[in-house]
VOPALUM-600425 format. One record per residue: residue in one letter; x, y, z of N, C-alpha, C, O, CB in turn. Coordinates in nm, 2 decimals. Glycine has a CB too. Layout:
BEGIN
r n_px n_py n_pz ca_px ca_py ca_pz c_px c_py c_pz o_px o_py o_pz cb_px cb_py cb_pz
a X Y Z X Y Z X Y Z X Y Z X Y Z
...
***
This chain:
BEGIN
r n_px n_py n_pz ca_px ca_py ca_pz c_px c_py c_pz o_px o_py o_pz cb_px cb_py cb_pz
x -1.50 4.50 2.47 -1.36 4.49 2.41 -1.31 4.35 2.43 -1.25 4.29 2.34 -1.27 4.59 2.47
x -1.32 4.30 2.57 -1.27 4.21 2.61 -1.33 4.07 2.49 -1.25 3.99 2.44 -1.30 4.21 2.76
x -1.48 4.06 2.47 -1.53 3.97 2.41 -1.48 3.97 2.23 -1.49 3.88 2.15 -1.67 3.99 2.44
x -1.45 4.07 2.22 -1.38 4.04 2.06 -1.29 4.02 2.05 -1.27 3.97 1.94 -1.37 4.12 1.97
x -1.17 4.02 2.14 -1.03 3.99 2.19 -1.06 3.84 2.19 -0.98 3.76 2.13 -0.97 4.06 2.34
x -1.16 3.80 2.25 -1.14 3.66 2.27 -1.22 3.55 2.19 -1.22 3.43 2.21 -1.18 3.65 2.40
x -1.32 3.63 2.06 -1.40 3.59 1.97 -1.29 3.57 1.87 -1.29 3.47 1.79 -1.51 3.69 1.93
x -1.15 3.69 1.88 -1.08 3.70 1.75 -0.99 3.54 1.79 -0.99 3.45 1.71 -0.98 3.87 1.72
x -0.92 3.54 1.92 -0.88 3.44 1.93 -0.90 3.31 1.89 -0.82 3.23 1.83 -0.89 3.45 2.00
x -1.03 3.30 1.96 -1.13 3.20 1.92 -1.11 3.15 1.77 -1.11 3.04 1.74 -1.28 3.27 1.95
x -1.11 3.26 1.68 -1.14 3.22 1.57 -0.97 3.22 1.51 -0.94 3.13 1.43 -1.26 3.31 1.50
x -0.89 3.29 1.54 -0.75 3.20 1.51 -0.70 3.06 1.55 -0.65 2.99 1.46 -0.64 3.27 1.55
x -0.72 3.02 1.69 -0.69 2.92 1.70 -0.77 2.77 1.63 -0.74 2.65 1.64 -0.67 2.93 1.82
x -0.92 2.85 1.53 -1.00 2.75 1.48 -0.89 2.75 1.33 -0.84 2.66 1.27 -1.18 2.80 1.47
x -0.90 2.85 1.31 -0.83 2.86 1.20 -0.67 2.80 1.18 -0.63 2.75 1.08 -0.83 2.99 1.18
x -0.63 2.80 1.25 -0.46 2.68 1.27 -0.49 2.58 1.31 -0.39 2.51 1.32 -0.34 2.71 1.38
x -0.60 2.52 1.35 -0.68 2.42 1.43 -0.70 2.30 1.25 -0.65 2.18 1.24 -0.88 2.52 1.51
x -0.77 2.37 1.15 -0.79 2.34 1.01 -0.67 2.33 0.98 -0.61 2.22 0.98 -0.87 2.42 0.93
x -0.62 2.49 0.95 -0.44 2.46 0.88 -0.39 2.30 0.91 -0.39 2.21 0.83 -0.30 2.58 0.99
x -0.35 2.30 1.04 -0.32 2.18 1.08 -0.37 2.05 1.03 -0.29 1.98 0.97 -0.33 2.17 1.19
x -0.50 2.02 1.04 -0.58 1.93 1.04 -0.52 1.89 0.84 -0.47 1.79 0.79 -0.77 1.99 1.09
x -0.55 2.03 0.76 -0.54 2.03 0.60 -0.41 1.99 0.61 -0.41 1.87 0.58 -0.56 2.18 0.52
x -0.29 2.03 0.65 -0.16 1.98 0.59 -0.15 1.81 0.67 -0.09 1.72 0.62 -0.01 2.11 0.65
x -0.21 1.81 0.77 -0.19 1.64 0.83 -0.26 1.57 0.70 -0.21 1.47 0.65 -0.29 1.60 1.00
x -0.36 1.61 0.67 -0.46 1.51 0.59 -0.42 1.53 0.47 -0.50 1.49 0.39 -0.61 1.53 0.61
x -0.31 1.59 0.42 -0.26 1.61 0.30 -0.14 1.49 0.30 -0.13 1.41 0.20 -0.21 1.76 0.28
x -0.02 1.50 0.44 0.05 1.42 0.43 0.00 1.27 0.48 0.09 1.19 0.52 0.13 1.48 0.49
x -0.10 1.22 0.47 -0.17 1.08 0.49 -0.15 1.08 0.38 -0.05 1.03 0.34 -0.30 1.04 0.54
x -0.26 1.14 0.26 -0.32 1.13 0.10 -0.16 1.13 0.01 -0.15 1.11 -0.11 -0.44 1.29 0.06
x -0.07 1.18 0.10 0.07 1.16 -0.01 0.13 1.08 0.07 0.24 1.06 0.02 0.17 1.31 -0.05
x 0.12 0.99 0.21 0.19 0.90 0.25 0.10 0.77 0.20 0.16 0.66 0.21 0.21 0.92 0.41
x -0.01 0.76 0.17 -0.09 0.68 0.09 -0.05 0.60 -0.05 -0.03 0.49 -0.08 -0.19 0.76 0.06
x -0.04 0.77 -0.14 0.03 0.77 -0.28 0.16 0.65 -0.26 0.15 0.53 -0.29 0.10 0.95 -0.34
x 0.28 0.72 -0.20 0.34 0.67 -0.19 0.39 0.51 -0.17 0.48 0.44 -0.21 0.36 0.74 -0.16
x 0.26 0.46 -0.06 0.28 0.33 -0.03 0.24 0.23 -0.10 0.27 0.11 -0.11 0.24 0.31 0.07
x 0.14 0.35 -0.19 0.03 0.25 -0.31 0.17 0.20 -0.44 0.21 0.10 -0.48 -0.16 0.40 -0.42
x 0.19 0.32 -0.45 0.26 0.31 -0.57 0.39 0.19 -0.51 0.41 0.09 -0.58 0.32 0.48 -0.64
x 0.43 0.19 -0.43 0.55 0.08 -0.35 0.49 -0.01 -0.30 0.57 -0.06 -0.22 0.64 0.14 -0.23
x 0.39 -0.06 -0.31 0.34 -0.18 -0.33 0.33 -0.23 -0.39 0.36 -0.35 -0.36 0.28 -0.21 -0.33
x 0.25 -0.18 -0.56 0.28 -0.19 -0.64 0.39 -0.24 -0.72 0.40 -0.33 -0.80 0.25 -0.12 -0.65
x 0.50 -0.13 -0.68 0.65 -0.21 -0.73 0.68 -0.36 -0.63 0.76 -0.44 -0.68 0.80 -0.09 -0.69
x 0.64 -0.38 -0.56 0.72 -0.46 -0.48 0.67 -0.61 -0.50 0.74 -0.71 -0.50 0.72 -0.42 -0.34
x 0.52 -0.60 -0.52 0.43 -0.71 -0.62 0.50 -0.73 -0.73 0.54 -0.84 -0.76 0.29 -0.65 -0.68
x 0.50 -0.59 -0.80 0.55 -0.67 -0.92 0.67 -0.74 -0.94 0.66 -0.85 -1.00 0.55 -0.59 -1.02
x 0.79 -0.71 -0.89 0.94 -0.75 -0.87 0.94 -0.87 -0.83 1.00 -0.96 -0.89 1.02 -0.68 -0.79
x 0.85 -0.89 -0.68 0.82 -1.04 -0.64 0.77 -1.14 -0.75 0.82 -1.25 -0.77 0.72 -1.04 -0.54
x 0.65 -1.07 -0.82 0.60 -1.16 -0.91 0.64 -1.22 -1.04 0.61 -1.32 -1.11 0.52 -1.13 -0.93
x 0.78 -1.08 -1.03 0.85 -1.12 -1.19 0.97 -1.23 -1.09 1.01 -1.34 -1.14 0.95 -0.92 -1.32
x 1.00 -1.21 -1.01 1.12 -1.32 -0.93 1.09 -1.45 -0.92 1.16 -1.54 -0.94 1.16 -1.29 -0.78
x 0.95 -1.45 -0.88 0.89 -1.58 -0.87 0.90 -1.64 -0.96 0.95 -1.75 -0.95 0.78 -1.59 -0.85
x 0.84 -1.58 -1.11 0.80 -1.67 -1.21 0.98 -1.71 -1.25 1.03 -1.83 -1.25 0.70 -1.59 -1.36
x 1.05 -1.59 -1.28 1.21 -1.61 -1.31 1.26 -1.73 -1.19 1.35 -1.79 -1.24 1.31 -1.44 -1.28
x 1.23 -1.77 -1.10 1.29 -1.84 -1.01 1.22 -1.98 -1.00 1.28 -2.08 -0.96 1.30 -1.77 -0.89
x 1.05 -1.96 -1.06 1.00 -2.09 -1.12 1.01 -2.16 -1.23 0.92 -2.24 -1.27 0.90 -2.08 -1.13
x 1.13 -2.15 -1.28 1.19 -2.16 -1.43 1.23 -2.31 -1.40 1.33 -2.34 -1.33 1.34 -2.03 -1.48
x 1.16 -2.40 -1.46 1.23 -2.54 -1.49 1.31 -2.53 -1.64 1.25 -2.51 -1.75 1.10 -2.68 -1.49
x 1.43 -2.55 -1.61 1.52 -2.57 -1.73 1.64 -2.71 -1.75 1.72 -2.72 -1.66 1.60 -2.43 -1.73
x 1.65 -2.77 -1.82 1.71 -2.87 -1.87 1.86 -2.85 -1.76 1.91 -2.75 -1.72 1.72 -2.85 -2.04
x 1.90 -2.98 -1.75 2.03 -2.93 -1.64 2.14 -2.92 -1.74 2.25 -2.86 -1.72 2.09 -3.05 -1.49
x 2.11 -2.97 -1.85 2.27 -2.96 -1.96 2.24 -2.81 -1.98 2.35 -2.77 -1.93 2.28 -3.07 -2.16
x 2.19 -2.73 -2.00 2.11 -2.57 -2.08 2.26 -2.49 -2.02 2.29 -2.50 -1.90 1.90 -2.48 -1.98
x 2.32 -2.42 -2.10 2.47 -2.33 -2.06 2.38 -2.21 -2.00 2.25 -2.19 -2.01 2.60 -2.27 -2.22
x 2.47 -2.14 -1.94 2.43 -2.01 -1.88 2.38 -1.90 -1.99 2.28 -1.83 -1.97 2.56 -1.96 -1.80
x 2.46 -1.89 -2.10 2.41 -1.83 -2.21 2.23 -1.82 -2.28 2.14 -1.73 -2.31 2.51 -1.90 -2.30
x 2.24 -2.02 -2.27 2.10 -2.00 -2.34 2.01 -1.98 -2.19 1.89 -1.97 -2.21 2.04 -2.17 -2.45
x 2.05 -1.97 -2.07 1.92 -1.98 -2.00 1.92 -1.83 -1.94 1.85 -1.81 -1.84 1.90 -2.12 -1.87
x 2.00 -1.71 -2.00 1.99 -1.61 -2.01 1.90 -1.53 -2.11 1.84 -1.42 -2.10 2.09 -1.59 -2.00
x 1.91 -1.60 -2.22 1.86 -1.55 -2.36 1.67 -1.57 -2.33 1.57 -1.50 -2.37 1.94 -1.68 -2.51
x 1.67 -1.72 -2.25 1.56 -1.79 -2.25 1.48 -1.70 -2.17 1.38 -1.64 -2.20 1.56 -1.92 -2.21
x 1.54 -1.69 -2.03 1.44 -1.58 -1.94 1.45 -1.45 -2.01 1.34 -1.40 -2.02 1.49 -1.55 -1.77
x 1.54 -1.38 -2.06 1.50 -1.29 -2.15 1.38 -1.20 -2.27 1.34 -1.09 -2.28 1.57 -1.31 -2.17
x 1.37 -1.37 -2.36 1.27 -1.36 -2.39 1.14 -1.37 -2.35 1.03 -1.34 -2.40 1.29 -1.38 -2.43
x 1.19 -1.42 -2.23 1.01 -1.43 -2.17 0.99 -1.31 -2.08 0.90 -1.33 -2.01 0.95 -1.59 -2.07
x 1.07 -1.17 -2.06 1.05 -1.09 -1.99 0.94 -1.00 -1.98 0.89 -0.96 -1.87 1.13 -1.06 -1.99
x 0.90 -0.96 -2.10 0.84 -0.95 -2.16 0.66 -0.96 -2.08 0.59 -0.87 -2.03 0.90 -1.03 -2.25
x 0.64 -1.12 -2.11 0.59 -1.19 -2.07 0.53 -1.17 -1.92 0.41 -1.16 -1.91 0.65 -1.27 -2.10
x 0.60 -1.18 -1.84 0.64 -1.18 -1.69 0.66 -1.02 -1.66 0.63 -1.00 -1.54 0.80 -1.29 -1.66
x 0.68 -0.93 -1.72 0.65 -0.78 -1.69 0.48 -0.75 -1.73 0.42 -0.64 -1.70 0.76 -0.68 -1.79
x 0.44 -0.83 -1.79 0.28 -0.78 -1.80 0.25 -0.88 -1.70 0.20 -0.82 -1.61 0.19 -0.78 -1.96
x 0.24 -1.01 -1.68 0.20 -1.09 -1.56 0.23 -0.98 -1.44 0.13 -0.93 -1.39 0.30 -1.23 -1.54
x 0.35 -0.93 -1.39 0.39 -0.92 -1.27 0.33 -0.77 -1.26 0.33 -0.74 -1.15 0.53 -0.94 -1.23
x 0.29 -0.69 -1.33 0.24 -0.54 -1.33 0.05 -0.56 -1.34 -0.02 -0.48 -1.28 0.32 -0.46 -1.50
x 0.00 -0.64 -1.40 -0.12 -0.72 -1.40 -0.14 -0.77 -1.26 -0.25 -0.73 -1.21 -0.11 -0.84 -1.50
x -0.06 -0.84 -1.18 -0.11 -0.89 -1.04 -0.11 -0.77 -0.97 -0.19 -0.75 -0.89 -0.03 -1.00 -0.97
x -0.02 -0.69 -0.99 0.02 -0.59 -0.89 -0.10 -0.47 -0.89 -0.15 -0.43 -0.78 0.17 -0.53 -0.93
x -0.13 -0.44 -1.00 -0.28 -0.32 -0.97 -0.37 -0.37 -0.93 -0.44 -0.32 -0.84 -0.35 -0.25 -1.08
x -0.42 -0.52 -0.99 -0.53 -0.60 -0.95 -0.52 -0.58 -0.77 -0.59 -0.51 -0.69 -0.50 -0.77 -1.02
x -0.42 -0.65 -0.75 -0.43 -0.65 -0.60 -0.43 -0.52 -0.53 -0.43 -0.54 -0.41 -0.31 -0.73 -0.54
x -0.42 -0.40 -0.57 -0.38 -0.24 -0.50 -0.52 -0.20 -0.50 -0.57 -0.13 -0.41 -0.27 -0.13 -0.60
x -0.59 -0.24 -0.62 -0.76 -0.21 -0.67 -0.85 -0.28 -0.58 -0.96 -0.22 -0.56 -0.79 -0.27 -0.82
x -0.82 -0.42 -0.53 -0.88 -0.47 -0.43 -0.92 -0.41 -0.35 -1.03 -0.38 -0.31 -0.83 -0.52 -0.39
x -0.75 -0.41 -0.31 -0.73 -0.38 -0.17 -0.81 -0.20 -0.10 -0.83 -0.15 0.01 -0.54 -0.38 -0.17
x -0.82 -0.17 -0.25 -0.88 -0.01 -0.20 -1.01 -0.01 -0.22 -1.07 0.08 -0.16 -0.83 0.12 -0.28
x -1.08 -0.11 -0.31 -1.21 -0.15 -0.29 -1.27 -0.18 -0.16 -1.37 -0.13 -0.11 -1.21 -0.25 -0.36
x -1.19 -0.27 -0.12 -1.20 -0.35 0.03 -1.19 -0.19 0.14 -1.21 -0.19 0.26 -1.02 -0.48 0.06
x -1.18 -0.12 0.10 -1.18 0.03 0.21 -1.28 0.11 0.20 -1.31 0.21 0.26 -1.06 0.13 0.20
x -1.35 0.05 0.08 -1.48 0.14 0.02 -1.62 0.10 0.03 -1.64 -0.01 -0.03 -1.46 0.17 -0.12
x -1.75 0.16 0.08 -1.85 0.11 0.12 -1.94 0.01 0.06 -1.99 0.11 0.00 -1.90 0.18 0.15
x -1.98 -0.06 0.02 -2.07 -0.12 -0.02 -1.94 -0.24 -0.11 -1.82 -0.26 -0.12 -2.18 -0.01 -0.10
x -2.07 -0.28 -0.17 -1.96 -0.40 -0.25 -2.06 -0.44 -0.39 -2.16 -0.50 -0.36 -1.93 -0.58 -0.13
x -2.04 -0.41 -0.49 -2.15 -0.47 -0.60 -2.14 -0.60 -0.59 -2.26 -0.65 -0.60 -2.13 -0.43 -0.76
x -2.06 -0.68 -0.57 -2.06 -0.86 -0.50 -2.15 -0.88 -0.41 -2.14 -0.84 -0.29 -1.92 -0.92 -0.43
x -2.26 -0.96 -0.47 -2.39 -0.94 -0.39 -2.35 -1.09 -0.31 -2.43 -1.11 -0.22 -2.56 -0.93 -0.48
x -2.26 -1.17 -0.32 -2.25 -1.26 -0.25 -2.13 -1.29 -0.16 -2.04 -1.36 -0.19 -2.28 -1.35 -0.32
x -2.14 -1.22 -0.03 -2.07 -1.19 0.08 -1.91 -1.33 0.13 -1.80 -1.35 0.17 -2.21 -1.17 0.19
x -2.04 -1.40 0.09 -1.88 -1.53 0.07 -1.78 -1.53 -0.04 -1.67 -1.57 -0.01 -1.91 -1.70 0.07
x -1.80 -1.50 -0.16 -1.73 -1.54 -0.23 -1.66 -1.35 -0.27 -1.56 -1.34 -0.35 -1.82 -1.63 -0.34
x -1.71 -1.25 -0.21 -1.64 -1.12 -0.17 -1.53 -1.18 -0.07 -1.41 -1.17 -0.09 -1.76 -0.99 -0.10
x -1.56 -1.24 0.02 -1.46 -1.25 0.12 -1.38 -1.32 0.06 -1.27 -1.27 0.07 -1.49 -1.29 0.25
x -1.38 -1.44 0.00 -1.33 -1.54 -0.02 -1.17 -1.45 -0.15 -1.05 -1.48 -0.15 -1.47 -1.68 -0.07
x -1.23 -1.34 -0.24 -1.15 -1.28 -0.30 -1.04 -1.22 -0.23 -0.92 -1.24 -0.24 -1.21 -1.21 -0.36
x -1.12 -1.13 -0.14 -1.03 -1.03 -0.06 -0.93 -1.09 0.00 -0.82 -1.04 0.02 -1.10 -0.95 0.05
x -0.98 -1.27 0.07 -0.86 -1.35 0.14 -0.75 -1.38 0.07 -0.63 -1.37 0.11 -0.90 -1.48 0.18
x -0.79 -1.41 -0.07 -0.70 -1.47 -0.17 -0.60 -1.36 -0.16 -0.51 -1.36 -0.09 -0.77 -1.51 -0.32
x -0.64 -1.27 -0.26 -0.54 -1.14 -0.27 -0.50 -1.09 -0.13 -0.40 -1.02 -0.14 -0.62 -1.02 -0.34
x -0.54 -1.12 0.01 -0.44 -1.09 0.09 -0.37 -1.16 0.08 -0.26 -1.10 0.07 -0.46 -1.08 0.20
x -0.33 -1.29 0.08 -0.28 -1.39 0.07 -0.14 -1.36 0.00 -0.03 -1.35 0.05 -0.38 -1.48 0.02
x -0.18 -1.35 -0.17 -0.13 -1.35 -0.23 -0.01 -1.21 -0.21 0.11 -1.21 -0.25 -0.21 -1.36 -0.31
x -0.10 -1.09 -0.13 0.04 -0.98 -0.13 0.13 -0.98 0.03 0.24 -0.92 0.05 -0.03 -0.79 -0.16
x 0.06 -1.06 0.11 0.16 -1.07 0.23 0.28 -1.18 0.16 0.40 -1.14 0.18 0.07 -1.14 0.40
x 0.26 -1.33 0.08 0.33 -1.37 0.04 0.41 -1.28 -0.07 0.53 -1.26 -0.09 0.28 -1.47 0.02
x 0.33 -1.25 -0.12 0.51 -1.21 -0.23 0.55 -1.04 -0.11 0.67 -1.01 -0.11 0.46 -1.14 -0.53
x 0.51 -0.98 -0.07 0.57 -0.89 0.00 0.65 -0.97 0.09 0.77 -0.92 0.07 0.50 -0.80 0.06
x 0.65 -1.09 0.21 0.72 -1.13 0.23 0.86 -1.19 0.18 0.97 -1.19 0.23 0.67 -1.15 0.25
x 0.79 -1.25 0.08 0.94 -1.31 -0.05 1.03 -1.17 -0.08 1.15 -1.14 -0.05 0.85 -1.39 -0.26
x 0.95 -1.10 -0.13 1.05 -0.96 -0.19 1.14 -0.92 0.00 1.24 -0.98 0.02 0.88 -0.77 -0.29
x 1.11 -0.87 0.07 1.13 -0.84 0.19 1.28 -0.94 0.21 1.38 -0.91 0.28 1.00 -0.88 0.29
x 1.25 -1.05 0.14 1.37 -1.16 0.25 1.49 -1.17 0.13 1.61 -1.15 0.15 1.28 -1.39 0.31
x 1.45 -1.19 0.03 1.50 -1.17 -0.12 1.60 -1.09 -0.16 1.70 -1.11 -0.23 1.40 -1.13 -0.20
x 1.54 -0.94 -0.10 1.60 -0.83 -0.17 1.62 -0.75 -0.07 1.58 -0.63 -0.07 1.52 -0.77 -0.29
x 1.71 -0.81 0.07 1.75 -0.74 0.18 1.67 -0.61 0.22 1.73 -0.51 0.25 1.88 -0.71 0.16
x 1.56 -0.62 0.21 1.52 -0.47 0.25 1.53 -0.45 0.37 1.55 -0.34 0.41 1.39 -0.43 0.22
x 1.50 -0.56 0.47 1.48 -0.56 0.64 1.61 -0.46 0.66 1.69 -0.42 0.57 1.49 -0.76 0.73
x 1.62 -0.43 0.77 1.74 -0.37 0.82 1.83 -0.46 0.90 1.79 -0.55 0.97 1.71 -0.26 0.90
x 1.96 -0.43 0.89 2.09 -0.49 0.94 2.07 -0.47 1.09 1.97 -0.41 1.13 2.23 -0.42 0.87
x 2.21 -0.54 1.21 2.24 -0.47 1.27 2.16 -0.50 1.39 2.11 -0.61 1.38 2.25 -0.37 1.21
x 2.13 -0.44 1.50 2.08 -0.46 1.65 1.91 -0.43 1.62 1.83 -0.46 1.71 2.17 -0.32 1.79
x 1.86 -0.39 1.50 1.69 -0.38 1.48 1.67 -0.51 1.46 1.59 -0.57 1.52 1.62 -0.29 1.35
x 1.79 -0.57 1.36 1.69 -0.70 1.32 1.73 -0.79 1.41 1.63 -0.84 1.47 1.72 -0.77 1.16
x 1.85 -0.84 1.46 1.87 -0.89 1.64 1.74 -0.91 1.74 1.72 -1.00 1.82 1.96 -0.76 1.73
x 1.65 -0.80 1.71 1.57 -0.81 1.84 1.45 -0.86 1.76 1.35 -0.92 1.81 1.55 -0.65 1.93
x 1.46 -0.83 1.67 1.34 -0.92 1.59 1.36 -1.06 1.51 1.27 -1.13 1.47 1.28 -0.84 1.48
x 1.48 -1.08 1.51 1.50 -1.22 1.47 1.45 -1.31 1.56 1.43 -1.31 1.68 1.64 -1.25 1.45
x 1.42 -1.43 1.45 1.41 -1.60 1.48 1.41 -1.66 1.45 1.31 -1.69 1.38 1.36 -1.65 1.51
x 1.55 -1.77 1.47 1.57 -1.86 1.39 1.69 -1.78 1.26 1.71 -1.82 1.15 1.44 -1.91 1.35
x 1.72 -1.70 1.33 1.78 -1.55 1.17 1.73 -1.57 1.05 1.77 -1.62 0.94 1.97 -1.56 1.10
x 1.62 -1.53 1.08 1.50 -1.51 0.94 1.47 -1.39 0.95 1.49 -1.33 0.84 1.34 -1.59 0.94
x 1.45 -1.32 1.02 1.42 -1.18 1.07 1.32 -1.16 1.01 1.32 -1.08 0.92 1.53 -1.06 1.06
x 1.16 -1.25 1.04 1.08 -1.27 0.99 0.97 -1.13 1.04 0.89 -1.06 0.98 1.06 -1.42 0.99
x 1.00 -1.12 1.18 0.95 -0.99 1.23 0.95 -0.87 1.17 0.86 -0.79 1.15 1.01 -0.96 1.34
x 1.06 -0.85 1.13 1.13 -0.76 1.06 1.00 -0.71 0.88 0.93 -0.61 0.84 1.32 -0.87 1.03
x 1.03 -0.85 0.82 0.96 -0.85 0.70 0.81 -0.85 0.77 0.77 -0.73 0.74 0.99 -0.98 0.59
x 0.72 -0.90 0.82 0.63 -0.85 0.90 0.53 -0.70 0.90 0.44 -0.64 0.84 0.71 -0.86 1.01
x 0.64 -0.70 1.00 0.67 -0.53 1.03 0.68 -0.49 0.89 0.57 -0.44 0.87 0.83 -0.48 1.13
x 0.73 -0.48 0.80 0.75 -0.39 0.67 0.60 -0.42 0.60 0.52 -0.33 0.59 0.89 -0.45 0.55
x 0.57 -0.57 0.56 0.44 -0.59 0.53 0.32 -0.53 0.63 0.23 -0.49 0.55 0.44 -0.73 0.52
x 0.27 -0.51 0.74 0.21 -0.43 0.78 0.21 -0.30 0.77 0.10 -0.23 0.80 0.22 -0.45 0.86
x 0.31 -0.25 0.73 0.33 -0.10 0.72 0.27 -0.09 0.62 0.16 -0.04 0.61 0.47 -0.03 0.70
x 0.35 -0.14 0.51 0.29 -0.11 0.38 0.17 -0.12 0.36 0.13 -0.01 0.34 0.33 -0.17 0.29
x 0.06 -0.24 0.37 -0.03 -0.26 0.38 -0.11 -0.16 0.39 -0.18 -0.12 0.30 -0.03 -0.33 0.45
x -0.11 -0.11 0.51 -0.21 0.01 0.61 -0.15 0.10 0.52 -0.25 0.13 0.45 -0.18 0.04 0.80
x -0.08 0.16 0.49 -0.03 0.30 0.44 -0.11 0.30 0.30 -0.16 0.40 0.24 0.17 0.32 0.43
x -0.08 0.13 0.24 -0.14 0.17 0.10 -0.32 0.13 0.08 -0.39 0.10 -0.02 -0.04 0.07 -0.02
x -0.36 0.14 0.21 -0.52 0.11 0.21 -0.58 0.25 0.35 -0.69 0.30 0.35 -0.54 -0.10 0.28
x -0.52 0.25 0.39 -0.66 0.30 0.53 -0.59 0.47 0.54 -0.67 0.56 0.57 -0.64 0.16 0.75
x -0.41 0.51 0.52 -0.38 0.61 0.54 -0.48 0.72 0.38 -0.51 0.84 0.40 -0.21 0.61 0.57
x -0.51 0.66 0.26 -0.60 0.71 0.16 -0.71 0.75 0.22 -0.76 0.86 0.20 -0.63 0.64 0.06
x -0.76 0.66 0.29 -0.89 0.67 0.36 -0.89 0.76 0.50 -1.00 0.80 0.54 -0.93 0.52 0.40
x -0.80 0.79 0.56 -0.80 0.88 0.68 -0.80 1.02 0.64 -0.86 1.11 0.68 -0.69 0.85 0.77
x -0.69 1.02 0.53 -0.66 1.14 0.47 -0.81 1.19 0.39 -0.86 1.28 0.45 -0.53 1.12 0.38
x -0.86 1.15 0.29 -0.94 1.20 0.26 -1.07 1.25 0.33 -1.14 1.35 0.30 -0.93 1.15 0.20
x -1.09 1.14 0.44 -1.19 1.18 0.53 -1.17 1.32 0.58 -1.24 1.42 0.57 -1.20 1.09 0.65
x -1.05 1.30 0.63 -0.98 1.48 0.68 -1.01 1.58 0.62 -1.07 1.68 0.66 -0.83 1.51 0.69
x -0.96 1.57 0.46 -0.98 1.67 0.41 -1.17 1.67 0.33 -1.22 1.78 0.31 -0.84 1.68 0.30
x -1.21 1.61 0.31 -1.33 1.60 0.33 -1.50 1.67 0.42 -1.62 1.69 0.39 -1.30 1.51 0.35
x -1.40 1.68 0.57 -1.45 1.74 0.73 -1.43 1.92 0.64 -1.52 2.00 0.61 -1.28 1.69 0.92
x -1.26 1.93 0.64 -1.24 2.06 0.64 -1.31 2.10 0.52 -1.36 2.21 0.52 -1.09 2.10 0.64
x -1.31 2.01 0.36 -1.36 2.12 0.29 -1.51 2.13 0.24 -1.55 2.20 0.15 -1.28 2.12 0.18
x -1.60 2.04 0.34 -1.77 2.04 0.30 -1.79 2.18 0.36 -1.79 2.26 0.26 -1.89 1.90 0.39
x -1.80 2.24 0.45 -1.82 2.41 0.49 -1.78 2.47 0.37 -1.86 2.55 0.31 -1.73 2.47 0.63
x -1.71 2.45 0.33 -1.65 2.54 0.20 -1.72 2.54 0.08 -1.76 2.64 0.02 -1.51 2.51 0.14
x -1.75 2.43 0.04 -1.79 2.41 -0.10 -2.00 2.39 -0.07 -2.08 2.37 -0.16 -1.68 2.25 -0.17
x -2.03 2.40 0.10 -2.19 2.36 0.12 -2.26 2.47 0.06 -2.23 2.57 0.11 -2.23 2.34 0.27
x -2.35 2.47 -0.04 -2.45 2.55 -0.09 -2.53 2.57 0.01 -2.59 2.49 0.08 -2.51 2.49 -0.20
x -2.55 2.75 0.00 -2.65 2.78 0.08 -2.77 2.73 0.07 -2.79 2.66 -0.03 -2.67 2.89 0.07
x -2.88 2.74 0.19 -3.02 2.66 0.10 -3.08 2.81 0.11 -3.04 2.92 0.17 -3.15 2.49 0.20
x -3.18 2.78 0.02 -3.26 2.88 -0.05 -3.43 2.87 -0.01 -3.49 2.77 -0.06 -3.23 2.85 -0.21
x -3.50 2.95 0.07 -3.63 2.95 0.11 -3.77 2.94 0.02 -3.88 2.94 0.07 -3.63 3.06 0.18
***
């Protein structure tokens, strides 16, 4: 009696053991989604700010025409800045996945550098740009120089990892839990 009491046990606490494991590795794969897709935006905003803020315009030009002017080039600068932005998300999830069809290991790395490059800077720019850091005694202890460059940092690291390695943790998880399920018996 005693041994099935403790077989049944056994096998509930395996079973909430998974539960757990399934809803954790669910909320990675949707804390993933989320960071991918907000990377995504934040590339692109940076990249459309950039070009809008790389704007050489005549110094006589009234406010009118150099409204009209970036206007029509928005256009323009929404397919640029949505174009860099998957490119670099596609990378970046490439770069988490095994093998590489780039049979030449320097000029793989030499990509992956670039495009880091490219999204710590404009995540940085967007970060300092568009107040995201937080106000108040957080950014105090991370300021320097009142740049509160820690701050944007810290956000760019978050993002980063969330929109590259939490896809990858999560799926591993749910991966563990659901090969028993779906493993084909073998057949003699």
């Amino acid at each position: 009696m005693r041994t099935s009491s403790t077989a049944t046990a056994r096998a509930t606490s395996g079973e909430q053991l998974v539960l757990m494991q399934g809803l954790y590795a669910l909320l990675e794969v949707g804390t993933w989604l989320y960071c991918s897709f907000q990377q995504i935006v934040t590339t692109h905003d940076s990249i459309v700010g950039i070009m809008q803020g790389g704007t050489i315009v005549p110094s006589n030009i009234t406010a009118q025409q150099l409204l009209m002017f970036l206007q029509s080039n928005m256009d323009k600068y929404n397919k640029i800045g949505w174009t860099v932005a998957v490119v670099c998300q596609v990378i970046f999830w490439g770069l988490a996945m095994p093998g590489s069809p780039i049979h030449s290991k320097l000029l793989h790395r030499w990509i992956i550098g670039a495009f880091f490059v490219l999204e710590v800077t404009t995540d940085l720019w967007y970060s300092i740009a568009t107040n995201t850091t937080l106000g108040g005694a957080f950014v105090w202890i991370f300021n320097w120089g009142n740049g509160g460059w820690l701050v944007s940092l810290c956000y760019i690291a978050a993002m980063s990892a969330g929109s590259i390695f939490m896809g990858i943790r999560g799926f591993y998880r749910l991966e563990k839990i659901l090969t028993p399920v779906f493993r084909q018996p073998r057949t003699a």
